[in-house]
C-alpha positions as CSV (number, residue, x, y, z in Angstrom):
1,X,104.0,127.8,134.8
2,X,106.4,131.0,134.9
3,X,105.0,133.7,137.5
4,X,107.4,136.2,136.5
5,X,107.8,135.9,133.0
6,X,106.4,134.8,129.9
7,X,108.6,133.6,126.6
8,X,105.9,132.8,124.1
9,X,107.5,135.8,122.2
10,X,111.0,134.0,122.2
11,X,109.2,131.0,121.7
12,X,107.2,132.5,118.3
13,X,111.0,134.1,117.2
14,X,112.5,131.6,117.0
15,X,110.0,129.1,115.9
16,X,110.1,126.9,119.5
17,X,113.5,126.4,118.9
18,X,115.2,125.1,122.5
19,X,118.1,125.9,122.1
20,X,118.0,129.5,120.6
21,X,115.3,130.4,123.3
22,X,117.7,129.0,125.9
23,X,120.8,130.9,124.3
24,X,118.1,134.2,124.2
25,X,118.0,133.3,128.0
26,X,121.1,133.0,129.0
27,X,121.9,136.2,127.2
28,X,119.1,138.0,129.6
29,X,120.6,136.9,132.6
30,X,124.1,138.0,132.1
31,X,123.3,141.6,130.5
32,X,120.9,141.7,133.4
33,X,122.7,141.3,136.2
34,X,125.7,143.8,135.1
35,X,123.0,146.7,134.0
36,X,121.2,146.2,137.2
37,X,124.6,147.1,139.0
38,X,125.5,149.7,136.4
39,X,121.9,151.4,137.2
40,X,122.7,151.5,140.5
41,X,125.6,153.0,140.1
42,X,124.9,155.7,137.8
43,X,121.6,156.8,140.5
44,X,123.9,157.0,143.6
45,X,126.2,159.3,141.2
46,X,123.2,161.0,139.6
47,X,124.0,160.5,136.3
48,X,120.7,160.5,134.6
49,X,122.2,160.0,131.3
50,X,123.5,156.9,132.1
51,X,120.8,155.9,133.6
52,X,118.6,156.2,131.2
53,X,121.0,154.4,128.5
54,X,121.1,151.4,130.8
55,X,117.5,151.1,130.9
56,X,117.0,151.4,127.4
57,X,119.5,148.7,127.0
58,X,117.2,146.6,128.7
59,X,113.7,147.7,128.3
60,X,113.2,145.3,124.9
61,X,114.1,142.4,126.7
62,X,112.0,143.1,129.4
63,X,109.2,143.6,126.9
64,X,109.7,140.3,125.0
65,X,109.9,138.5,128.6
66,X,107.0,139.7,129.8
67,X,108.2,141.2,133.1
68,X,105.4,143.9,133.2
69,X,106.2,144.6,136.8
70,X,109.7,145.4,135.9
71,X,108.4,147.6,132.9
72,X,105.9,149.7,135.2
73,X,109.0,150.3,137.7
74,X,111.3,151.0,134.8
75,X,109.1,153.5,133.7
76,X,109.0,155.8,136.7
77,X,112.7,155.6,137.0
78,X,112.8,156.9,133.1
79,X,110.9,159.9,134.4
80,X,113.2,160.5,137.6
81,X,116.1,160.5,135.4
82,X,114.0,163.5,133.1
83,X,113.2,165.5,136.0
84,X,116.6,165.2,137.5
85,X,115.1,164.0,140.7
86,X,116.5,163.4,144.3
87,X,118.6,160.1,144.6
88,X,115.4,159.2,147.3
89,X,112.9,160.0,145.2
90,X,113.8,156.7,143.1
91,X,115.3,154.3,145.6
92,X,112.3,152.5,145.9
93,X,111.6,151.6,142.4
94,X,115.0,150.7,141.6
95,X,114.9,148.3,144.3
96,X,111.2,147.3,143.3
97,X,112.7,147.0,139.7
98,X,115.7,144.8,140.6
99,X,113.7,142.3,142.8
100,X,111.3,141.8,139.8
101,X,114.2,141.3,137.5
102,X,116.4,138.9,140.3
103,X,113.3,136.7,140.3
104,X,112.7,136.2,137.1
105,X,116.4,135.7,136.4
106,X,115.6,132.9,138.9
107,X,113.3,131.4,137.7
108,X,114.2,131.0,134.2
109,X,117.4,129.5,136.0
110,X,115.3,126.8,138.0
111,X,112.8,126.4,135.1
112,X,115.6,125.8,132.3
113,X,118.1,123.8,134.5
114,X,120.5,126.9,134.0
115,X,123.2,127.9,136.7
């Protein structure tokens, strides 16, 4: 059973379909991993523009995945980047954010057999 995800919304898209839910997958964990480094960047430079692009780019897959915890950080972050807060103000969350994301990313890695 998946502790940091769920894909019964893949799952119900793509009528239980393996291989498109795996492909879905896959797709997650690449775009994932490069946002999460592109976020990073764009709060140590304070680009709140940016930073707000990249997590809209990923919000609705982090919706159809489940990752709630990921969601509730995301959405603080969201705010910092309309109040054009302090880098610190955020640094927390972003890291709470990314270790919710890394494992689920693992996870679905260990659960699907993917590397």
């Amino acid at each position: 059973m998946a502790l940091y995800y769920d894909i019964g919304a893949i799952c119900r898209q793509y009528d239980d379909d393996k291989e498109l839910v795996k492909g879905e997958l896959v797709g997650f964990i690449s775009s994932s991993s490069k946002t999460l480094k592109l976020i990073k960047k764009a709060i140590v430079e304070k680009n709140y523009v940016e930073v707000l692009e990249y997590l809209n780019a990923l919000k609705p897959s982090l919706e159809f995945l489940g990752l709630d915890q990921a969601l509730e950080e995301l959405v603080f972050i969201e705010k910092w980047t309309q109040e054009k807060g302090k880098i610190k103000e955020v640094k927390e969350n972003f890291k709470s954010f990314k270790v919710y994301i890394k494992k689920a990313n693992k996870e679905i890695k260990k659960d699907f057999s993917l590397s």
